[in-house]
C-alpha positions in Angstrom: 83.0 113.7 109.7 82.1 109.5 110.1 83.4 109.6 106.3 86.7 111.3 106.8 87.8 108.4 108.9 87.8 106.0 106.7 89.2 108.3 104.0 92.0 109.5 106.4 93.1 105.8 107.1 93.3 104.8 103.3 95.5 107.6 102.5 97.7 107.9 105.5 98.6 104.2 104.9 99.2 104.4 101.3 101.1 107.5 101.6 103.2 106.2 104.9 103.4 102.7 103.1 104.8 103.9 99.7 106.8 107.1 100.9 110.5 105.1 101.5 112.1 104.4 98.0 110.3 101.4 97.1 109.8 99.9 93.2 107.2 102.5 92.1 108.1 105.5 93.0 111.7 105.6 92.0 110.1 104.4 89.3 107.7 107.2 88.9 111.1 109.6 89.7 112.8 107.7 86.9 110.4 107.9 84.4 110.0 112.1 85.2 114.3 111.8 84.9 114.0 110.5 81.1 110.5 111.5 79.4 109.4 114.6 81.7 107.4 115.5 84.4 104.0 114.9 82.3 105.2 111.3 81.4 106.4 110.9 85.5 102.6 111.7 86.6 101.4 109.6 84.0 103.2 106.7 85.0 101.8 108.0 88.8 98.1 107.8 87.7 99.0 104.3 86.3 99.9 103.0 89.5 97.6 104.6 91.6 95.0 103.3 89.4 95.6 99.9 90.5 95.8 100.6 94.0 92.2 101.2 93.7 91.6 97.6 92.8 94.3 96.0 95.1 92.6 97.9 98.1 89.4 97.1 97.0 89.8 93.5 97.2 91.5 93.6 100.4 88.4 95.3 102.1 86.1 93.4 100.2 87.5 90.1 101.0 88.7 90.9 104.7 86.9 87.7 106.3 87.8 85.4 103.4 91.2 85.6 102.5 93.5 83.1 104.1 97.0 83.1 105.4 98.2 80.6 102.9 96.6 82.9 100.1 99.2 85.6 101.3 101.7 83.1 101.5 101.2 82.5 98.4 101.4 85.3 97.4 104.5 86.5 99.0 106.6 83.9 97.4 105.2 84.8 94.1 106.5 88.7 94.9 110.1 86.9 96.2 110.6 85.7 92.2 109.1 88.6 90.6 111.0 91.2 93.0 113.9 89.2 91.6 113.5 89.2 87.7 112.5 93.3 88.2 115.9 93.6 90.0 117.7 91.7 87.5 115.9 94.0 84.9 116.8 97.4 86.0 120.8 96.0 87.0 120.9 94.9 83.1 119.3 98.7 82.2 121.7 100.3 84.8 124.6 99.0 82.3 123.3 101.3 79.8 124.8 104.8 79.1 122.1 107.2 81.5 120.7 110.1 79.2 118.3 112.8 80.4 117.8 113.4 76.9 115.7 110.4 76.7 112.4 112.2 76.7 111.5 110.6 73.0 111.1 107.3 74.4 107.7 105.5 73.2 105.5 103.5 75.4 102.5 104.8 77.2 104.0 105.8 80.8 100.2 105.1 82.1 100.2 101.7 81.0 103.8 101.0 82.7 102.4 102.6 85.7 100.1 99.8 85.5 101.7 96.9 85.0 104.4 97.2 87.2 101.9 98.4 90.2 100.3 95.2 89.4 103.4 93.9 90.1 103.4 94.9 93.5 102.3 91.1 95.4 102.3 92.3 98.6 100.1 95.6 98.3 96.3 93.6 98.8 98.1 91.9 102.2 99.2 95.7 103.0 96.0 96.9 102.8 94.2 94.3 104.2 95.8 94.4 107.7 95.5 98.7 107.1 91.9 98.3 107.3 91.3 95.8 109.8 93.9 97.3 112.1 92.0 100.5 112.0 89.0 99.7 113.2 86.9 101.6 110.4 84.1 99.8 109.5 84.6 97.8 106.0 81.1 97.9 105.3 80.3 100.3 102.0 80.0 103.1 102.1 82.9 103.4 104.5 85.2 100.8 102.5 84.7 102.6 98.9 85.7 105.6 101.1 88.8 103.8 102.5 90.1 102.9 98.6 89.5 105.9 97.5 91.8 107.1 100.2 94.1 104.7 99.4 94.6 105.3 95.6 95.0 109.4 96.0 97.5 108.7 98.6 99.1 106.3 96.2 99.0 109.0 93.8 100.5 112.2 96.0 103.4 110.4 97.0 104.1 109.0 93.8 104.0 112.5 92.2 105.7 113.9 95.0 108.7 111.8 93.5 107.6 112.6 90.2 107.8 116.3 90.2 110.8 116.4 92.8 112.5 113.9 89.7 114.4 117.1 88.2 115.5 118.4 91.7 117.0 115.0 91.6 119.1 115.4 88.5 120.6 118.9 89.4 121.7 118.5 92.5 121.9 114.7 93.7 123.5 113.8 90.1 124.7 110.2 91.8 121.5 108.9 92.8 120.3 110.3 89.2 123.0 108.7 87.1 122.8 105.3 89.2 118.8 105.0 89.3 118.4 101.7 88.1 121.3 100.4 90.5 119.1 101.8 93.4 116.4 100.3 92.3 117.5 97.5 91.9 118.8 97.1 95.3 115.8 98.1 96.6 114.1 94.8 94.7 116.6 93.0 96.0 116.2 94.1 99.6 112.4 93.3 99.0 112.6 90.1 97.9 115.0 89.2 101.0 112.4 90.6 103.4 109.5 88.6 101.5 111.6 85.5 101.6 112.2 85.9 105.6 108.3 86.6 105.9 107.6 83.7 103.8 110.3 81.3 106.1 109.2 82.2 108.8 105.5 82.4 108.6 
């Protein structure tokens, strides 16, 4: 029982964290949309893979990481949230095609990079942890990331595998993906900036 704790905490907060439409997993729903659900859990396992690193970090350098280090940070995210935005509006020009299933790139690898991407997820878990109370002391915090990254995971394969119910019967959202998603990086990147202003 002392280990599902810190277990709990880790994936509650991913899961809560990541579950509104957010840059990976209408990402993970997109990529299920045009190369199948394999390719859509792929890309999941990609970005959950990271989370294991980015919420490592965070409980491994709880008492050393400074509020100018997440300020930093933060306005890092503000021009990357832009350039992904400005990325996906360019792609949303495009003709959609569910068809588009023989697209090549490893969807794992994507998963990756773009979860990499994500500036503000070691800040996230950071205060996760310390707000919790669990003790950050291994076991406990190796419990906690582990926690973290499957809840990562479930919610973004929860998108994944729900990609399909998507293109049936919510055919705007479907055919207009990349124009959501790139509000949504857009939306971000004003909410990092306000953060950043008005730290």
């Amino acid at each position: 029982m002392e280990y599902l704790s810190p277990f709990g905490v880790g994936f509650i907060a991913a899961f809560l964290g990541l579950l509104a439409p957010s840059m990976l997993n209408m990402t993970s729903a997109k990529t299920s949309l045009e190369k199948g659900k394999k390719q859509g859990l792929l890309f999941a396992a990609g970005a959950a893979s990271v989370v294991i690193i980015q919420a490592f970090i965070a409980v491994y350098f709880a008492d050393l990481i400074k509020p100018e280090i997440v300020q930093t940070l933060q306005t890092v995210a503000i021009f990357v949230l832009l350039a992904l935005a400005y990325f996906f509006y360019s792609q949303a020009k495009k003709e959609f095609k569910a068809e588009g299933k023989d697209k090549k790139g490893s969807s794992y690898i994507v998963g990756l990079g773009m979860s990499a991407l994500n500036m503000l997820a070691i800040p996230f878990y950071l205060v996760a942890s310390k707000g919790s109370g669990i003790s950050l002391v291994p076991p406990y915090s190796y419990i906690f990331v582990i926690g973290a990254a499957l809840g990562a995971f479930t919610i973004f394969a929860i998108y994944a595998s729900f990609a399909e119910v998507i293109a049936k019967k919510a055919a705007f959202i479907a055919k207009n993906i990349n124009y959501i998603l790139a509000g949504l990086f857009v939306v971000l990147a004003i909410v990092t900036a306000i953060k950043v202003l008005t730290a």
